[in-house]
Every structure is written in structure tokens, then in C-alpha cells.
C-alpha positions as CSV (number, residue, x, y, z in Angstrom):
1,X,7.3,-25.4,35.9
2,X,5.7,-21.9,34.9
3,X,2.2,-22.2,33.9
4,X,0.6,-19.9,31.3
5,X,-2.6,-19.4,30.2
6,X,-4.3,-18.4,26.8
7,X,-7.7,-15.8,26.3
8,X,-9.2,-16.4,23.1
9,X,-8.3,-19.2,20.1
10,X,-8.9,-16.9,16.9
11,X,-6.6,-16.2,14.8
12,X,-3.9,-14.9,16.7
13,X,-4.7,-16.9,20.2
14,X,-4.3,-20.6,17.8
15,X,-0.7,-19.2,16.7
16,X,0.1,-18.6,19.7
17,X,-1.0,-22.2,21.0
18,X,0.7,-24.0,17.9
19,X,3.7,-22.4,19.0
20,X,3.4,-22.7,22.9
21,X,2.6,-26.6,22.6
22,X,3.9,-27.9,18.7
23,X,7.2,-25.9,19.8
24,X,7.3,-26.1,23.3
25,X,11.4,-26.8,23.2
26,X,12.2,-24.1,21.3
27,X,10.4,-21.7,24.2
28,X,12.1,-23.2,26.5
29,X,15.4,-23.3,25.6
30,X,14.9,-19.2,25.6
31,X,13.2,-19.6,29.1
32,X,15.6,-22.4,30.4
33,X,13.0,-23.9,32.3
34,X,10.1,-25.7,31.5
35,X,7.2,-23.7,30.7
36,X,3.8,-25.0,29.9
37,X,0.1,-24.0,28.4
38,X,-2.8,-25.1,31.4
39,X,-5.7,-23.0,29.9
40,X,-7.1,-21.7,26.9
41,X,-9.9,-19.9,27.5
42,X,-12.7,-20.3,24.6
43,X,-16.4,-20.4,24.2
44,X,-16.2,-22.6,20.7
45,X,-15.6,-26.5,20.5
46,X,-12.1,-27.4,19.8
47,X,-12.3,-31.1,20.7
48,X,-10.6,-32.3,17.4
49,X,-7.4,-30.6,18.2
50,X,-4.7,-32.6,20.2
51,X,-4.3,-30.1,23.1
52,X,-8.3,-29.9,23.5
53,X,-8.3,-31.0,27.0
54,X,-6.7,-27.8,27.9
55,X,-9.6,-25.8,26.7
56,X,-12.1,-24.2,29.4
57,X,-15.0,-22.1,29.6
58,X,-14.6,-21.0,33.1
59,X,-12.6,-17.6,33.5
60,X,-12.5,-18.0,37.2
61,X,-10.6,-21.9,37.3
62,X,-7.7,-19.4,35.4
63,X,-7.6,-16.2,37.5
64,X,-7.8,-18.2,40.6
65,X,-5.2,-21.0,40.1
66,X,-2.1,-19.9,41.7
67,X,0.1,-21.7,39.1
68,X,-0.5,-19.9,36.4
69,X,2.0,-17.2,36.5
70,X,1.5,-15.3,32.9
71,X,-1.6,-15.0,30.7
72,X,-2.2,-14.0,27.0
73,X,-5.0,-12.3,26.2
74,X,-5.5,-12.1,22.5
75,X,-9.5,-12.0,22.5
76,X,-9.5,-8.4,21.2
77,X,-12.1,-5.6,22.2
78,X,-12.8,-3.9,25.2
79,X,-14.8,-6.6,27.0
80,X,-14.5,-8.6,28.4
81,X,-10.8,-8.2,27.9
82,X,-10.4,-5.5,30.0
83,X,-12.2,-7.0,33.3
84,X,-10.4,-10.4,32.4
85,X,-7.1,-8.7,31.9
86,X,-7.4,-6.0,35.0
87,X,-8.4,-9.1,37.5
88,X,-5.5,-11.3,36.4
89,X,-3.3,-8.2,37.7
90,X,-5.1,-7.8,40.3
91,X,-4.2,-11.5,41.0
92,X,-0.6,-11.3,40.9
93,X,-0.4,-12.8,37.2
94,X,2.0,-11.3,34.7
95,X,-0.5,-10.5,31.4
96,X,0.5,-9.8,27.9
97,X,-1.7,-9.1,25.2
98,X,-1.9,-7.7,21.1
99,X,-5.3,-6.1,21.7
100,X,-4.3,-2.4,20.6
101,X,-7.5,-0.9,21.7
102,X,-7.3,-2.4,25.4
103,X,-3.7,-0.9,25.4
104,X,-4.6,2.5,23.7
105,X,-7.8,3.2,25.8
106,X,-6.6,1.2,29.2
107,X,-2.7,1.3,29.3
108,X,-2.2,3.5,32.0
109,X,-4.8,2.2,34.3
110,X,-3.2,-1.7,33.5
111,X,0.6,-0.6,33.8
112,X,-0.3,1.2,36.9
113,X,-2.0,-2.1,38.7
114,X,0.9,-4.1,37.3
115,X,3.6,-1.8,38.9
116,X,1.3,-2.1,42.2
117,X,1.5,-5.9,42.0
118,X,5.3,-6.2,41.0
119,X,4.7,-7.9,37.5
120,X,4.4,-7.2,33.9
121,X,2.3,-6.1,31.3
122,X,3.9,-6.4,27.9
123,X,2.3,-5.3,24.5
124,X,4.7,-5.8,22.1
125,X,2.2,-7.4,19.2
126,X,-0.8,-4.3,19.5
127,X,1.3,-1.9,17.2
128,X,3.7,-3.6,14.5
129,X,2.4,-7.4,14.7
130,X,5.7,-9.3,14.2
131,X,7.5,-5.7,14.1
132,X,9.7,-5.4,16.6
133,X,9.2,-1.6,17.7
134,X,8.0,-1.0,21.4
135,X,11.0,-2.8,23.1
136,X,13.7,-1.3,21.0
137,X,11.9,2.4,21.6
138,X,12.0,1.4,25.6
139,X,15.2,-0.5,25.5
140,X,17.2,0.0,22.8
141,X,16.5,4.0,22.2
142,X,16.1,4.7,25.7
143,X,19.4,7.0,25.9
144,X,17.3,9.8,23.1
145,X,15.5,11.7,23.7
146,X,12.6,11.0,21.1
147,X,10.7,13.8,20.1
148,X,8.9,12.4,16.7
149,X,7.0,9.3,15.9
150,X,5.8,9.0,11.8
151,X,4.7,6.0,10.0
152,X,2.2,4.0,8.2
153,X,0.5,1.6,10.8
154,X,-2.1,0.4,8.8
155,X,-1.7,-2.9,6.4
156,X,-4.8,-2.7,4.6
157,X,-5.2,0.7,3.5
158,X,-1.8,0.9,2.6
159,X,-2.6,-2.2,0.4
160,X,-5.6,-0.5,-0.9
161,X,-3.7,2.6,-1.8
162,X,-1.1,1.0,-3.2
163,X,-3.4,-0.8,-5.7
164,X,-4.9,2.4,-6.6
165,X,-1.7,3.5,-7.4
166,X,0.3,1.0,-9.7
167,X,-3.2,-0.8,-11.4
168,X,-5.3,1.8,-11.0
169,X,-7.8,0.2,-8.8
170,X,-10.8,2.4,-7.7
171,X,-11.5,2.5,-4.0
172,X,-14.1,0.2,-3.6
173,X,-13.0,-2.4,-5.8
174,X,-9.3,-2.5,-4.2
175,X,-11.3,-2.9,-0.6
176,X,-13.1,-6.1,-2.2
177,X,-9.8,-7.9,-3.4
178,X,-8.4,-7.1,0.4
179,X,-11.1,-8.5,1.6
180,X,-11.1,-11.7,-0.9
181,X,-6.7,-11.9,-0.1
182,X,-7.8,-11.4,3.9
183,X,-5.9,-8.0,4.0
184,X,-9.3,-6.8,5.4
185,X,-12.0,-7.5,8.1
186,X,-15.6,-8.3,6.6
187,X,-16.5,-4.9,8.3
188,X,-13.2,-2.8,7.2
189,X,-14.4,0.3,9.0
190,X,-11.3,0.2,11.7
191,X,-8.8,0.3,9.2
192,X,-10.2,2.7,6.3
193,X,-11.7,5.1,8.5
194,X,-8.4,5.1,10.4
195,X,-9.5,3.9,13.9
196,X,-7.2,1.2,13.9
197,X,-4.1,3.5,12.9
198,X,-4.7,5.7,15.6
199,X,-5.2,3.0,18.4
200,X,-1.4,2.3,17.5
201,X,0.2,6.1,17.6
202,X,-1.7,6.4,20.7
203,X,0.7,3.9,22.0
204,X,3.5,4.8,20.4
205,X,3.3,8.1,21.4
206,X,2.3,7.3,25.2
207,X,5.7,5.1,25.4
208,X,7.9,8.1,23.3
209,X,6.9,11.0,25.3
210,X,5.6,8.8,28.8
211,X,2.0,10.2,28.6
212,X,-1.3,8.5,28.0
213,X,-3.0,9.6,25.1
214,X,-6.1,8.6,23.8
215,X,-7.5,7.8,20.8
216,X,-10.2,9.9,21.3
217,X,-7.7,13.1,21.2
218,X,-6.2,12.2,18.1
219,X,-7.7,13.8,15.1
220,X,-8.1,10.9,12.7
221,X,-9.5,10.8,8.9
222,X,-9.6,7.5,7.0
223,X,-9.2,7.4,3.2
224,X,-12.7,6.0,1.9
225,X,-12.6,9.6,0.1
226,X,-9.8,9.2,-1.2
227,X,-10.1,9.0,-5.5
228,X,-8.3,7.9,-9.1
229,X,-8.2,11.8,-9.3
230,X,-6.2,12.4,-5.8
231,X,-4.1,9.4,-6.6
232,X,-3.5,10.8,-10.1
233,X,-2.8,14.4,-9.3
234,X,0.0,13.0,-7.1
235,X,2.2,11.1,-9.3
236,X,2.0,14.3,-11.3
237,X,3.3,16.0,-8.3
238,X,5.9,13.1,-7.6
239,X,4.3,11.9,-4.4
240,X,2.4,8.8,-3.5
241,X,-0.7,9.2,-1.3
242,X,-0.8,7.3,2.4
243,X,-2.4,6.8,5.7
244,X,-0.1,8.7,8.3
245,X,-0.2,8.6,12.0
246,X,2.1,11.4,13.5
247,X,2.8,12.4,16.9
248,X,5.3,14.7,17.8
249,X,6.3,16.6,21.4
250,X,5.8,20.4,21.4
251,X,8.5,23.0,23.6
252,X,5.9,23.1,25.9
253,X,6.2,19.8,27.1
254,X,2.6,19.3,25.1
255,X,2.1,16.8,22.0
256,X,0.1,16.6,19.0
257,X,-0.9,13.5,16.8
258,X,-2.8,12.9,14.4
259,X,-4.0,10.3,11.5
260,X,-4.4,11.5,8.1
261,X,-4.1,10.3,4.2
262,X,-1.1,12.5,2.5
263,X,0.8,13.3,0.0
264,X,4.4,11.9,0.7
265,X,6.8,13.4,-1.5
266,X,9.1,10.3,-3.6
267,X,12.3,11.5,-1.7
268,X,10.9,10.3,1.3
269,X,11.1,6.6,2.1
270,X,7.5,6.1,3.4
271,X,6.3,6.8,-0.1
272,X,8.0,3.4,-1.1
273,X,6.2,1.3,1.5
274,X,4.2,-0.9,-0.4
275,X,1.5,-3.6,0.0
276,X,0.5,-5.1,3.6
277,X,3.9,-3.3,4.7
278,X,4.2,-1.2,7.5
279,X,6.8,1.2,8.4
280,X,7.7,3.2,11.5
281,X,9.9,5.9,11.6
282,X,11.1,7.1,15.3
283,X,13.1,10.2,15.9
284,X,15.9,10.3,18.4
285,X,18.2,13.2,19.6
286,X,21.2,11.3,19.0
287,X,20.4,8.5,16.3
288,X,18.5,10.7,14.0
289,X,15.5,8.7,12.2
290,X,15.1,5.2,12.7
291,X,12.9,2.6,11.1
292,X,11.2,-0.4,11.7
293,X,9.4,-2.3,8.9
294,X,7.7,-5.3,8.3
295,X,4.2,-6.8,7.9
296,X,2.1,-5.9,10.9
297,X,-0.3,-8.1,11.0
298,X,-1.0,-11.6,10.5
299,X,-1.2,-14.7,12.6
300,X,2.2,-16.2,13.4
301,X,3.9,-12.5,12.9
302,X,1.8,-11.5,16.0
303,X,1.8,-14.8,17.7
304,X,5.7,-14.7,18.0
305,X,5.7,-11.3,19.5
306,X,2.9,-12.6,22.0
307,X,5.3,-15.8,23.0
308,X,8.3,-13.4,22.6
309,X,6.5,-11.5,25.8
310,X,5.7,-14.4,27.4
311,X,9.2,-15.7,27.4
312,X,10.2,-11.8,28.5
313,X,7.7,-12.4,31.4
314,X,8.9,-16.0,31.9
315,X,12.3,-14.7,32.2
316,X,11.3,-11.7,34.8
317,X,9.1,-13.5,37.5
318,X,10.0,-12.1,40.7
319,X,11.1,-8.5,38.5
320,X,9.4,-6.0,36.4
321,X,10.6,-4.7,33.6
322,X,10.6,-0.5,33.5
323,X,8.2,-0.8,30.5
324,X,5.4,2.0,31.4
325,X,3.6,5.8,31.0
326,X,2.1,7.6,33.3
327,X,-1.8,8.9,33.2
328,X,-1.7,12.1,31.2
329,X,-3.2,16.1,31.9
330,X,-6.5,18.0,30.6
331,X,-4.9,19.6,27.2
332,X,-1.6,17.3,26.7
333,X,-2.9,17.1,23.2
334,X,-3.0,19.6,21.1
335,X,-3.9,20.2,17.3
336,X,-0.9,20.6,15.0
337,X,-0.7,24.4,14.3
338,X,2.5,24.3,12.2
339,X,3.1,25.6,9.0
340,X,2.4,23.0,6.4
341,X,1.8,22.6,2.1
342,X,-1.5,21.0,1.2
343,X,-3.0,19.7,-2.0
344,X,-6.3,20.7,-3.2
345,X,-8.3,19.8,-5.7
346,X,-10.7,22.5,-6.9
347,X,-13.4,21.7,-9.6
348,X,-15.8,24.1,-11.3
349,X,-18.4,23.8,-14.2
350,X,-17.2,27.4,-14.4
351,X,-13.6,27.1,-15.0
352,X,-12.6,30.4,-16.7
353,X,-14.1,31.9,-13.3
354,X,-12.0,29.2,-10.7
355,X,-8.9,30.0,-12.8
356,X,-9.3,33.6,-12.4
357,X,-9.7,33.5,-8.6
358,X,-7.1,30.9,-8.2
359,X,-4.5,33.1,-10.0
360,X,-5.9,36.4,-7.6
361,X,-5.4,34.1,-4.5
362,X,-2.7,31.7,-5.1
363,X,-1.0,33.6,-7.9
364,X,0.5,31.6,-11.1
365,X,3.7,30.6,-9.3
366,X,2.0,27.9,-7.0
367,X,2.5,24.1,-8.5
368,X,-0.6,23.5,-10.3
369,X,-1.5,21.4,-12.6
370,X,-5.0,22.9,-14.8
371,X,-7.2,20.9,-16.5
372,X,-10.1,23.1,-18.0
373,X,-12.0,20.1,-20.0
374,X,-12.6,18.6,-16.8
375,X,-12.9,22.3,-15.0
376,X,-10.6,21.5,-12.0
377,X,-7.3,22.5,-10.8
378,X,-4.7,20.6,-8.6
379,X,-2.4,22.4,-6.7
380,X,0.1,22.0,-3.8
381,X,-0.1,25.4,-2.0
382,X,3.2,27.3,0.1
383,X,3.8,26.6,3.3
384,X,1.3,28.1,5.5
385,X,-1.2,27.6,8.9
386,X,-3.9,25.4,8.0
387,X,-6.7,28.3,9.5
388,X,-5.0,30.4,6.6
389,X,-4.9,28.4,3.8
390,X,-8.5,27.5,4.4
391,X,-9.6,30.8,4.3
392,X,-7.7,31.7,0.9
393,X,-10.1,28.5,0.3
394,X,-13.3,30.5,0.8
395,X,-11.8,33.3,-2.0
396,X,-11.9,30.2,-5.3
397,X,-14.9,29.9,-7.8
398,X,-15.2,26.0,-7.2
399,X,-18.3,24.1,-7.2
400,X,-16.1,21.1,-5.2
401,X,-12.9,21.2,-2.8
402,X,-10.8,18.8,-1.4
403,X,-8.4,19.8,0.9
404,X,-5.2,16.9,2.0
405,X,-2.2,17.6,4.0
406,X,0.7,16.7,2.4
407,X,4.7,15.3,3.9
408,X,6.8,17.6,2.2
């Protein structure tokens, strides 16, 4: 019998007990042996629930009992995750988990300690929920080299976009019907100021290039600024506005990586990713550009890809699986100083005046689209170094400026 145990009985840690104990055969039958929930961990009374006498309160009865061999932690946050998670290594207990901040701000320490101790710790839920993406990067691409990593990582602000787009929705109000459908937390700051797209490339990008990176090297904007106007000015343009986390590796050996609302031209097939979708596009050497999509959230997407690593773990005991990154160097990230277009938006109560200096600066030929009733201009600039662009910036008339990087 393999024992497991369960951190946390929210929304993700009750999916994964529904399908741990309502659908134990089906585990194992992929295990073939018999595998069994002994603890969930949880401060909250559960006693009307048919498995409530597995529920504890006591950390240590868990990391102490010998039998159990694998734990999920699905608690979220920092702590006590991380102490909870680092001791049950410590202890000899394979771990897996789909808190994306513990794996983007603790990976490399974890992975190390569970190489020390010869077992695993598997992640496969903290990026694309029920997306399959990590083990077919480490598995499945591991003869490319992969040099890219683009996507939209983010369900509710791509939700919230997309309803500005098609109906038209302003910002806040499209936030309050994601909230009212459960696309977004009561406090939504994670996911519109981009903190929770950024947790994810910083794994990603740490199992593409074998590096840790940290969110707090990632340059990262959300879209709460993000208007009707911008949206507007972009289906004029024949582009559709989204959250983008890149990463890509340098000739150096270095990488850069950022999170960033932009313009993404219609050819490209992120531009088409609607709703609570998510997409994930990986770069390879040999295969070109692959991509994973789905929904990447939700509770029994992300409770399957938790049991799916417990059955991996339940399947590699006495084995690890080569599933890791090493700590990373001062200055392994770097800012992104490639040529790229931008949009701007330039408004001025003085619009004879911003014309004149945008046609000195720019010169007619850019794309623009001029509208002097409302005194603004929109315009996607050439392909130039961001330092540059903004100071051809400082040379317009405008009273306002809004400056967005664009996938062109």
C-alpha cells in the first residue's frame, strides 16, 4: 500500500480528494497497486463529508509517519507551504504541489533537497492547471534545444480583455462579471497586475533554459491601464490586445523575460485565444513552435494534474525522475534590448501642434490613425530600440502618452 497525504482542502485540495478517494480504482489501475489518502491536512471542520476521519490538524502526525510516501500540497502561498513542503523532503517524502509562487520563488532550493534525498518534486499544475506543458517541455521536447517560451498564462485577464474586445466592456466592469462567473479572486490584484503571469514564465523559463529565475527579475506590467481607446485603436490596426509573458535565451548564454499587455497582430494565433483560455507556445530547434492550450485553471483541471503527479511519483518510488534546474548567476536576466514596433497613443488639446511634431519626428509614412476632434493620434512606430523610440517620445506636442509594445 502507498500512503499519500493531502495539504490544504480549498478548492483545488477537495478535487484532488474527490478524485483520490470517489475514484480511487481508476488511480490505481495507472499505479497498479493500491494507493491510498491517510491525511488531509486542514484547519476548517469537514465532519459532514464521508472521508472526514482522515482530516487532521497536526502537521507533524504527517511528516513523521513513515508510510506516507508522497504529499500534495495545494495550500497556496509562501507559508507555511514552504516549511511544510521543505521538511517533507527533508523527510524522505516525494511532494508535489500547484502552488506557482512556492515553485517560482523556491524551485531550486526544493529540487535541490529532493535530488539530495532521491525523490521527487513534481509541479505539473502551478503553470497550465489541466494543461499539460512542463512534462512534455522535460520529456517530450527534451532532444531541442528550446530557445523561446511565449504565451498567455493568465485566464482572467485574457477573459477581461477579451470582453473588452467583442462587447465592448470597460475595464472595470468586465473585472466585476469575472468576479460574479469566478474567473477572478475577490482581490484580483495577482492576475491584473500580472504577478500571477510572471510566477508561471518564471517556471517555464527555469525548466527551458535550466536556470532559476525569479519573479522579482522579470519586468512585469498588468493591464488595469489598459482602455476602450487601446482596445479600439487595435482592431483598427488588425491586432487584438493581450497579457504576454515571454522569455527567451540570449547568444550569451543570458535570458530575458518579461510580462506585458500587447498588441498581437491577427496573423498570429495568440490573438485568437479567447475567454478563460490559455495558450503556450514553446520554441524548439528542431520542431519549430509548439502549442499547448487549454483552460488553466479551475478545480478538477488542476486536481488531475496534481493526482497525475502523484501517480508519476507513485510509479517512481525508489527513482527520480530528471525533472530539475539549477540555482542561477548575478545578471542571468537581462532587459530585452531588441528592436521592436510599439503603439502609442498621443493626445493633445492642441492637436494642430501634436500633428505637426508627429509628422517632424515620425514622418507621414508611419501607420497612424488621426483623430483631431478628439486631439489624439494612434500609431504603430518602425522597428526600433525601445531607449530610442522613447526619446523620439520626448520630441511630440501631447498633453498624454501611452506607450505598449506590440507582437508584430
Amino acid at each position: 500500500m502507498i500512503y499519500t497525504a493531502i495539504l490544504g482542502h480549498g478548492t483545488v485540495g477537495s478535487g484532488v480528494a474527490e478524485i483520490m478517494i470517489k475514484h480511487n480504482d481508476r488511480v490505481k489501475d495507472k499505479v497498479r497497486e493500491d494507493i491510498a489518502v491517510k491525511y488531509i491536512l486542514e484547519l476548517r471542520d469537514f465532519s459532514n463529508l464521508t472521508y472526514a476521519d482522515k482530516f487532521t490538524k497536526d502537521f507533524e502526525k504527517i511528516v513523521n509517519d513513515r508510510e506516507v510516501r508522497i504529499v500534495a500540497e495545494v495550500m497556496g502561498g509562501i507559508n507555511p507551504a514552504y516549511d511544510f513542503v521543505k521538511r517533507c523532503l527533508e523527510a524522505g517524502k516525494s511532494v508535489v504541489t500547484s502552488n506557482k509562487e512556492l515553485v517560482a520563488a523556491k524551485g531550486a532550493e526544493l529540487l535541490k533537497i529532493a535530488a539530495e534525498k532521491n525523490v521527487n518534486f513534481l509541479f505539473e499544475a502551478s503553470v497550465g492547471g489541466g494543461i499539460p506543458i512542463l512534462r512534455p517541455m522535460a520529456q517530450c521536447l527534451a532532444a531541442n534545444d528550446i530557445n523561446r517560451v511565449t504565451g498567455i498564462l493568465n485566464g482572467t485577464t485574457n477573459y477581461i480583455l477579451n470582453k473588452m474586445i467583442v462587447d465592448s466592456m470597460d475595464f472595470d466592469t468586465a473585472l466585476s462579471l469575472a468576479k460574479e462567473k469566478g474567473f477572478a479572486e475577490k482581490d484580483p490584484t495577482a492576475d491584473i497586475e500580472g504577478h500571477d503571469a510572471c510566477r508561471k514564465i518564471c517556471i517555464l523559463a527555469s525548466l527551458a533554459f535550466g536556470k532559476h529565475v525569479y519573479p522579482s527579475e522579470v519586468k512585469t506590467e498588468g493591464i488595469s491601464n489598459i482602455t476602450l481607446d487601446d482596445v479600439a485603436y487595435a482592431g483598427k490596426f488588425n491586432c487584438a490586445i493581450k497579457l504576454i509573458a515571454r522569455a527567451k535565451k540570449l547568444p550569451n548564454g543570458k535570458i530575458c523575460a518579461d510580462v506585458a499587455p500587447r498588441l498581437v497582430g491577427h496573423d498570429n494565433i495568440l490573438s485568437n485565444v479567447d475567454g478563460v483560455f490559455n495558450a503556450i507556445v514553446v520554441r524548439g530547434d528542431a520542431t519549430g513552435d509548439v502549442m499547448f492550450y487549454g483552460k488553466g485553471a479551475g478545480k478538477m483541471p488542476t486536481a488531475s494534474a496534481v493526482v497525475a503527479d502523484i501517480i508519476d511519483c507513485a510509479k517512481h518510488l525508489n527513482a527520480r525522475k530528471y525533472f530539475d534546474w539549477q540555482e542561477s548567476e548575478e545578471g542571468y536576466v537581462v532587459e530585452d534590448n531588441s528592436k521592436q514596433r510599439f503603439y502609442v497613443l498621443a493626445k493633445s488639446s492642441d492637436f494642430e501642434a501634436l500633428d505637426e511634431s508627429f509628422n517632424t519626428v515620425f514622418g507621414e509614412s508611419t501607420v497612424n490613425i488621426k483623430n483631431c476632434d478628439l486631439g489624439e493620434i494612434a500609431f504603430i512606430t518602425d522597428e526600433d530600440y525601445e531607449q530610442n523610440i522613447k526619446e523620439k517620445l520626448k520630441a511630440l506636442k501631447y498633453d498624454s502618452i501611452k506607450l505598449i509594445k506590440t507582437l508584430l
